[in-house]
N, C-alpha and C positions, 0 to 999 in steps of 0.2 A: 367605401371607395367614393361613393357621393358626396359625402361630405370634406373628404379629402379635396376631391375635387374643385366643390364650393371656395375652400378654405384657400385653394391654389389661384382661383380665378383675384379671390376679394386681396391676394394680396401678390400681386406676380412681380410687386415692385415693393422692396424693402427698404423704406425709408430711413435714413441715415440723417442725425443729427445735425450734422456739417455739410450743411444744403447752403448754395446761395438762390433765393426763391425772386422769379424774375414772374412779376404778373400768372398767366396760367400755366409757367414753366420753372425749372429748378435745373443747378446744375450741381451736379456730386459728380465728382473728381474731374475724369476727362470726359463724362457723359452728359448730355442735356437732353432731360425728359421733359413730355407735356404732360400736363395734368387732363386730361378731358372730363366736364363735367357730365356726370353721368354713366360715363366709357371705361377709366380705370387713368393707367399711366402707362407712358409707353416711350423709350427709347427712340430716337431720334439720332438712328444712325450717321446721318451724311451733316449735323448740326459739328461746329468746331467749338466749343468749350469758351475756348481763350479769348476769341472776337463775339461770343456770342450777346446780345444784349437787348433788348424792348424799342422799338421805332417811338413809341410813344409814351408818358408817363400816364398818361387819361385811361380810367378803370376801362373807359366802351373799349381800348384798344390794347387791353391786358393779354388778348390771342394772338398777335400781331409781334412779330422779334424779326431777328436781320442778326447773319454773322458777314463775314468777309464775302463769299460767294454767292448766298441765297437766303433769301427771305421767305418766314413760315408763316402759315396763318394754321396755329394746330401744331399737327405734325405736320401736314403737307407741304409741298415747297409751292409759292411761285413760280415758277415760272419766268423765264425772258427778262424778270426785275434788275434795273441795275441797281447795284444797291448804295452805291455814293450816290444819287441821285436821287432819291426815292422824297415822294410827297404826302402826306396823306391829304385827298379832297375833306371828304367829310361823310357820317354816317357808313362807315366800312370802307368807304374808295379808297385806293392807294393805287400809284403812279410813278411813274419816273419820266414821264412825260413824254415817251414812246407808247409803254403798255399801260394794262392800266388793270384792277383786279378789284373784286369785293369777296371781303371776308367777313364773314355774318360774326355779329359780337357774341353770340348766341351760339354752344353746341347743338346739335339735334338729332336725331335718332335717325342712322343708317336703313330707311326705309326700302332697299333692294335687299337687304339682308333676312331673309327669314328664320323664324326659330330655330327651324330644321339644322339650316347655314350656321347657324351663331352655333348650335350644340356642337355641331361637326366639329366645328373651330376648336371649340371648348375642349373635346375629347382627346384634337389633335394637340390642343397646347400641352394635357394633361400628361402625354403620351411622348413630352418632347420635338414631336414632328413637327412644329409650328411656332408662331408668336400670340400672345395671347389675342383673340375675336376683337376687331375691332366698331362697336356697336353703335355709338356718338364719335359725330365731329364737326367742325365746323364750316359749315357749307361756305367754298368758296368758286369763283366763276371769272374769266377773263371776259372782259370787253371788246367786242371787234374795234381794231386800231380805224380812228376817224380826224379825217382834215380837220376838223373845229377840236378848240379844246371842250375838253369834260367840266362841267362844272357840277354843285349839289343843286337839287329843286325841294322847293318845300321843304319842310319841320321833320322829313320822314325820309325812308332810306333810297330816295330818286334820286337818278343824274340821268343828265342828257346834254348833248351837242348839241342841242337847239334844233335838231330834227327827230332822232329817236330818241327813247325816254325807256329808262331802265330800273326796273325794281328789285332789289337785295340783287343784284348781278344781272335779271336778265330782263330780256324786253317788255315793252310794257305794249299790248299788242295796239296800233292804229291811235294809238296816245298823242295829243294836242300838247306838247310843252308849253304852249303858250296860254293854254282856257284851263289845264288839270288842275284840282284842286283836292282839298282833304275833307270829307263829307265831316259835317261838325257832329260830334259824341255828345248826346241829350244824358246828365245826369238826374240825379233822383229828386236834385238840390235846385232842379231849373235852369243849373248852368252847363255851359255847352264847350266843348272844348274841341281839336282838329284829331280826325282821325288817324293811326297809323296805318291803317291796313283798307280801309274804301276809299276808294279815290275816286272822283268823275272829273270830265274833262268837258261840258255841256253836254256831248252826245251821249258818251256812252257811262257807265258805271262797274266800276273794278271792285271784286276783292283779292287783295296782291296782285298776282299777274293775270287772274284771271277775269275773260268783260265776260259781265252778268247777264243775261237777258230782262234787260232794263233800261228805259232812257230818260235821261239826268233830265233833272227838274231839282229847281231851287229848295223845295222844301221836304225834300229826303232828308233823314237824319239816322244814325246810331243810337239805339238803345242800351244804357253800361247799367250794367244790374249792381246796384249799389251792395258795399261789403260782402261781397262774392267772386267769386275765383271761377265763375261760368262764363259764357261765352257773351259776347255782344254781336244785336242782333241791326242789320240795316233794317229800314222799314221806311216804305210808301207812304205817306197817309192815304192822298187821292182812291187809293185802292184797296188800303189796307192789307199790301201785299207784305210777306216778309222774307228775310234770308237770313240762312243762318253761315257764315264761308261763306261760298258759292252754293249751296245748296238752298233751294227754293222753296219753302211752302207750296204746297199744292192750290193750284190759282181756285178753282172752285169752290172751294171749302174759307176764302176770305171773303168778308173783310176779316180781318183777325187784329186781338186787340189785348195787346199785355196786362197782365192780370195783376200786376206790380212791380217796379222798378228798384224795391229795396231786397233784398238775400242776403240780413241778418239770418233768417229762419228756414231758407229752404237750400234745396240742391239740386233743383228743376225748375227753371223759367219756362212756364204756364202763360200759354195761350189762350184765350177764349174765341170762338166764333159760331154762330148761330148752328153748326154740325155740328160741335165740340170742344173738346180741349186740346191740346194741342201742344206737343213739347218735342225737343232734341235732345236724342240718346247719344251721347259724345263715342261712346265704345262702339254701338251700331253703326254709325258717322247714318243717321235715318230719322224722319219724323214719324213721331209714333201718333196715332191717333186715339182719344181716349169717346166714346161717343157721349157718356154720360157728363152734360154741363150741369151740376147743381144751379150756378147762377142765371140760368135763364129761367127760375120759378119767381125771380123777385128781381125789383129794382136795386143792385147795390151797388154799395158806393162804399170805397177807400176808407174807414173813419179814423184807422190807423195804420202803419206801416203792415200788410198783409193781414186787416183785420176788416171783415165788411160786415155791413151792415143794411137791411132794407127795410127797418122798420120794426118786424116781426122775428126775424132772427138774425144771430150773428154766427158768422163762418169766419174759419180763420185759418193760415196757412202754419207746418211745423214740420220741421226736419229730426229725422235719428239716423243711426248707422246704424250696420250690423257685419260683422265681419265672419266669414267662414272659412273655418280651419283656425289658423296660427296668426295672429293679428300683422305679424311682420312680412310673413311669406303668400299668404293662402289670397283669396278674392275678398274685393269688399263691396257689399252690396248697399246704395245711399234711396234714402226715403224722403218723400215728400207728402203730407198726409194734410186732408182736406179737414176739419173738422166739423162740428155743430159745436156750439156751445149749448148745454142743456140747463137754460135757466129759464122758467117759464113765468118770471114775470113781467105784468105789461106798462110798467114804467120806464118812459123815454133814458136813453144813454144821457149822462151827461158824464163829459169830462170837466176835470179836477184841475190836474194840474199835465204841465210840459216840459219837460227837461231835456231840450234840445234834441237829440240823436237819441238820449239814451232810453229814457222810458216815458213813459205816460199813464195817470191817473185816472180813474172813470167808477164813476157809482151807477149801478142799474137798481133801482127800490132800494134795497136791505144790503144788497151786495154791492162790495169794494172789488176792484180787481186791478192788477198792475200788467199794462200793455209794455213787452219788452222790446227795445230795438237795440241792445248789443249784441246779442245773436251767442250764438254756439263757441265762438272764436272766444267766445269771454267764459267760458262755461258755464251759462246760462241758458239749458234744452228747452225751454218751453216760450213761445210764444206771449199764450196767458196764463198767469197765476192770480189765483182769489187770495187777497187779504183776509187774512183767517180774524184779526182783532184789531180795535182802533189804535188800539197802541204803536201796530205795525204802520198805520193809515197816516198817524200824525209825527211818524219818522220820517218815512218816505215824503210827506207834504214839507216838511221842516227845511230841510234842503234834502240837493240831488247826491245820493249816495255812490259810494263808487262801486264797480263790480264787483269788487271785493266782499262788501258789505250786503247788497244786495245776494251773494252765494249762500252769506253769512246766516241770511234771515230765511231762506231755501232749506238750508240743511236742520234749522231750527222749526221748519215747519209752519214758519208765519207765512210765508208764502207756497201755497199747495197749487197739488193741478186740480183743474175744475174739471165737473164733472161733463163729460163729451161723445160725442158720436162721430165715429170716422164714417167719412160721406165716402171718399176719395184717396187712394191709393197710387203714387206715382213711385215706381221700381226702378232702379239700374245698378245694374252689377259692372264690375268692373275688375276683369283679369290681370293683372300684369305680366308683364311680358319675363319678367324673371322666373316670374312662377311656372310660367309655360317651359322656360328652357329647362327647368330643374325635374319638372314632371318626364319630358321629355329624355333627360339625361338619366333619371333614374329607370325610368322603363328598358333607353336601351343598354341601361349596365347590364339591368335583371336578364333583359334576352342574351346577351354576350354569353353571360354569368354560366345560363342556362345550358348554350349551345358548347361553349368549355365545361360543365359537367359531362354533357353526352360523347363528346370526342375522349373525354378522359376514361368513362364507366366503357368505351367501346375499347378502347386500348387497353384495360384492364382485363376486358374480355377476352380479348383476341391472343392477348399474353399467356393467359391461367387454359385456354383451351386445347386439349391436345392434338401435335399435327398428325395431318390425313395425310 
């Protein structure tokens, strides 16, 4: 029945060949579905077929359609839109120059809905009583109607009348249209680009809608963790305060001080500060505190992308996975591991050779070893590999190989793992929310299942017993 289940939700909409496919919508026959990314597909009842069509041909505005009476953003309608009139501002606005709407380019997960909600939904759609859970969609919000026209501000998704100032739809609280600006993004590479998501305005400092406890100063910046899919982090200098969102580092425990800008190799951006180490759990939404700093036993310093060095030994950052249960379905738990390098001899590093992003060469005495910086993305697990022969040594120095080649000489064993000590252990696990609702659904089949035994075994009884 579970799987039944399953199999009802992944396909509650049977897609038919003879679709005409309009941005995140399609229309088969006289019906016009939306596609929701993440959410499934869903019927779009009060949509007309025949006038139905895209406000825009630009991919940002692919959620965004209009038939003769109403305009969707999703499935939702609009609202008050006229639709012969309709404009689009810019970064999600749209208008008809009475009202005025933003519809996020981006679906996103119905966060009033809880598990519980979504299984109920689920059971109910199973069951006929209902339409299938609706989980994602695309956050949209009306504008209160204002004397001055609307126009865009900045590279990112603001508008304002020229007195209130408005983000992804809603207010931007006590915001200066006229001093706000986009706190510049520090990459790995020294260059510096405008923020979407921190704004300050002189006084105060925003992430999205919300003002930080912080006041703006010219040389705040964002930290982007190079070739990584984690988070970016604002950061004080003067204080060496940090944030992560809106969520604050604990002020006692800084100055705190990024322990690398590059995430080819890990899957926890590491803090250092004289308490500890310091990193954010995305699942927890919390900073975790780690108290043991290896690197405050020595002076080190960067000598590769996550590779340090003070002299006397070298440490070096390395990510693995590990998944529990069913790789598809179950948790997955991601690793961040400290190491030592165990090479005990006392001849100075020198580096060899550079090959832009990708790797780096370095002799310590007798040993060769290849610093990597494609990362894991490239299937490439290891940080450091020792050059096992010269042969390997005067490939790699010849010219820069490509990932391919470089797997090539991995699985051949010219490049190994060297022999090491994990200092440091950084964990996070991470649930999905699918799994939750399947766990959930299966359990409450099994009680139903259970309680329909005992009503049936009673009625049996009650049948077969003779009357008093």
């Amino acid at each position: 029945m579970c799987f039944i289940l399953v199999a009802k939700l992944s396909n509650s909409h049977d897609h038919s060949t003879n679709q005409q496919k309009l941005g995140i919508f399609h229309i088969e026959g006289q019906k016009v579905y939306a596609n929701i990314a993440h959410g499934g597909t869903y019927w779009i009842q009060q949509a007309d077929a025949h006038s139905f069509h895209l406000i825009s041909d630009r991919i940002k505005y692919r959620q965004l359609a209009a038939d003769r009476q109403h305009v969707y953003c999703g499935q939702q309608i609009l609202a008050g839109l006229n639709v012969q009139q309709l404009k689009i501002i810019a970064h999600g606005y749209i208008t008809d120059g009475q009202s005025t709407w933003y519809c996020a380019p981006q679906s996103q997960e119905i966060a009033s809905l809880s598990t519980i909600q979504q299984t109920l939904q689920s059971l109910r759609y199973f069951l006929n009583l209902g339409t299938p859970p609706v989980t994602h969609d695309y956050p949209a919000f009306k504008l209160p109607a204002s004397k001055q026209h609307y126009h865009a501000l900045l590279d990112t998704d603001l508008l304002t009348d020229g007195t209130a100032v408005y983000y992804r739809g809603q207010v931007l609280p006590y915001a200066n249209p006229h001093t706000l600006r986009q706190i510049p993004q520090k990459y790995a590479d020294g260059t510096y680009r405008p923020s979407p998501v921190y704004l300050a305005d002189g006084q105060r400092v925003y992430y999205q809608n919300t003002v930080l406890d912080l006041k703006d100063n010219p040389d705040i910046y964002v930290l982007v963790i190079d070739q990584s899919h984690q988070e970016n982090y604002l950061f004080e200098p003067h204080t060496g305060q940090v944030y992560v969102r809106d969520l604050a580092f604990e002020q006692k425990y800084r100055p705190y001080r990024v322990i690398s800008q590059y995430g080819a190799h890990i899957q926890h951006t590491l803090f250092l500060s004289p308490s500890g180490i310091f990193y954010f759990d995305a699942e927890k939404r919390k900073i975790i505190a780690l108290r043991d700093n290896p690197f405050l036993n020595g002076n080190f310093k960067e000598i590769a992308p996550l590779v340090y060095a003070d002299g006397q030994q070298v440490l070096y950052l390395e990510t693995k996975n590990a998944y529990q249960g069913h790789k598809r379905t179950m948790a997955k738990a991601y690793f961040s591991v400290l190491y030592r390098l165990n090479d005990a001899q006392t001849a100075a590093w020198q580096q060899l050779k550079q090959y832009d992003n990708h790797y780096s060469l370095w002799q310590h005495g007798e040993h060769f070893y290849y610093f990597d910086q494609l990362g894991s993305s490239q299937l490439i697990q290891k940080t450091i590999y020792r050059i096992k022969d010269l042969e390997s040594l005067h490939m790699l120095q010849h010219a820069r190989l490509s990932p391919q080649q470089i797997r090539q000489l991995i699985k051949q064993d010219k490049l190994v793992e060297p022999q090491r000590t994990a200092l440091l252990t950084v964990k996070s696990k991470v649930v999905y929310r699918d799994q939750k609702m399947i766990w959930f659904m299966i359990i409450t089949i099994l009680v139903l299942s259970f309680i329909l035994f005992l009503v049936q075994r009673y009625r049996i009884y009650r049948q077969s017993s003779p009357a008093t």
